[in-house]
C-alpha positions as CSV (number, residue, x, y, z in Angstrom):
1,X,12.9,-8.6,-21.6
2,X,14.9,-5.7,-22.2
3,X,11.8,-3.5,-21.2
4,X,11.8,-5.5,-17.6
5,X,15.0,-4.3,-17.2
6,X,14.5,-0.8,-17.7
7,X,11.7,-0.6,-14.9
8,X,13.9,-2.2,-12.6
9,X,17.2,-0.1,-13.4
10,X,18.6,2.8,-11.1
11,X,17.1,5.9,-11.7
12,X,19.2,9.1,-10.5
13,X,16.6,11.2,-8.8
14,X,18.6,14.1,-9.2
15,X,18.5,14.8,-13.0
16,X,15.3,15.8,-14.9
17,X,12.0,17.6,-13.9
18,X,11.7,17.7,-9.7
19,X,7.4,16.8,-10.3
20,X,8.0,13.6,-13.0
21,X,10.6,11.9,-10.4
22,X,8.2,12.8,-7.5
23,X,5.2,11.4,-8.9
24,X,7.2,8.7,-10.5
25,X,8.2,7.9,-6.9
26,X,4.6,8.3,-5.1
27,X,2.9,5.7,-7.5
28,X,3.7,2.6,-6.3
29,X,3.8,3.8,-2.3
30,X,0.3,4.9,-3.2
31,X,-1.2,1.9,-5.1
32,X,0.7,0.0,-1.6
33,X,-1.6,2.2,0.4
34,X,-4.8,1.6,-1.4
35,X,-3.9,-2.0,-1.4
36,X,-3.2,-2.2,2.5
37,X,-6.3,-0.1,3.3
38,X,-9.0,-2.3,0.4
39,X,-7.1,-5.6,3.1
40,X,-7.6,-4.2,6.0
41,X,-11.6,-3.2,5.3
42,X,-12.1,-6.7,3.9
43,X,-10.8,-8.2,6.9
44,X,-12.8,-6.3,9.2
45,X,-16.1,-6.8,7.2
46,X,-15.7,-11.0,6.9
47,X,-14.5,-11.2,11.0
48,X,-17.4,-8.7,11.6
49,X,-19.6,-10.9,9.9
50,X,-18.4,-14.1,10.4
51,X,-16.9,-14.6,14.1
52,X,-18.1,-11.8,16.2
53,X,-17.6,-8.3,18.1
54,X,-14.4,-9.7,19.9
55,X,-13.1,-10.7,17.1
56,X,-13.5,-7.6,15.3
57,X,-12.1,-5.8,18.6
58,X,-9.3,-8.3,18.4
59,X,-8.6,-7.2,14.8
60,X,-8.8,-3.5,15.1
61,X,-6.5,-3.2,18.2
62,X,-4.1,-6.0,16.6
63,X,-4.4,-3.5,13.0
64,X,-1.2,-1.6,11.6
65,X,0.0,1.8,13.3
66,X,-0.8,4.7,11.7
67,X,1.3,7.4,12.7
């Protein structure tokens, strides 16, 4: 348990290399982007598939905002 709360504790971003904290940091964003983009293809394949062209017109206009 003790491990748990080591992951979970405050980190002070402002001690220790600059590159460890920043890739430290990018992980999970990044395995939060992969996961949001592998979603968002599955989606569109099965409606594709499944229910139609408006559908899937109806799902890409309806998607997230990327800036």
């Amino acid at each position: 348990m003790s491990n748990w709360k080591k992951f979970f504790s405050a980190v002070d971003m402002t001690e220790g290399r600059p590159w460890e904290r920043i890739v430290l940091f990018t992980i999970p964003m990044l395995l939060g982007n992969i996961a949001q983009q592998l979603y968002n293809t599955v989606d569109s394949v099965v409606v594709g598939n499944y229910v139609g062209d408006n559908a899937l017109a109806a799902v890409g206009s309806a998607g997230p905002e990327t800036p």
